[in-house]
N, C-alpha and C positions, 0 to 999 in steps of 0.2 A: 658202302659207306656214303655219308652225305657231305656234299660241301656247302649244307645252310651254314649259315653264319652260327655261331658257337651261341649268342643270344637267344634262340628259336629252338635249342634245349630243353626240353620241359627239367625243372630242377632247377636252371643254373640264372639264378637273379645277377640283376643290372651290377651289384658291387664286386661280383667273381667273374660274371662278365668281364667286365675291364679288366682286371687283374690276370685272365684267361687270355684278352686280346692281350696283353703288354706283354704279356710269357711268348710269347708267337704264339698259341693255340687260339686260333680264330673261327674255324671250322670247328664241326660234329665230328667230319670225320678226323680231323689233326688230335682230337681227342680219343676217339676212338680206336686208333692206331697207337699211340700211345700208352692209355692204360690212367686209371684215375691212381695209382701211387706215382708213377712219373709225373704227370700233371702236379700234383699236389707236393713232393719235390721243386718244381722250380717256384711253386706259389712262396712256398715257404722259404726258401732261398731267395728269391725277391722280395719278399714283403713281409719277414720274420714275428715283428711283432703283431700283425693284423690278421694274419693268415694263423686259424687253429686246426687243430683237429677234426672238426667237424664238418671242414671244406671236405676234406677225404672222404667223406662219411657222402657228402654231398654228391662228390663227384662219382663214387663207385653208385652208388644208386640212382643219378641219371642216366648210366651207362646202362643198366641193369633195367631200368623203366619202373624204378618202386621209390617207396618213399621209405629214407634211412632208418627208420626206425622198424623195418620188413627185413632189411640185409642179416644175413643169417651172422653166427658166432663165427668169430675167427677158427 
């Protein structure tokens, strides 16, 4: 696991960024210990109206090293 800063993610732009540091998950690895539906759980729970679906979408596919629209069918 990495302890770059959560920025240095490929996938994860400067506005989930923030929203990623403000949840505590600051690090690669604090995300990747976690899991992108927990992440996306506290996103949503902190920031209900601004936080969609497609953050999830984001986060499972930077964990994964693809672009969302590659993540396979539920």
């Amino acid at each position: 696991m990495s302890a770059a800063p959560i920025g240095t993610f490929p996938g994860v732009g400067p506005v989930t960024r923030g929203w990623l540091e403000e949840a505590g998950i600051g690090t690669v690895a604090d995300l990747q210990s976690m899991g992108s539906v927990e992440a996306y759980r506290r996103l949503k729970f902190m920031f209900p109206k601004r936080v969609s679906l497609n953050a999830l979408y984001g986060l499972e596919a930077a964990l994964r090293g693809c672009h969302w629209l590659d993540l396979p069918p539920p």
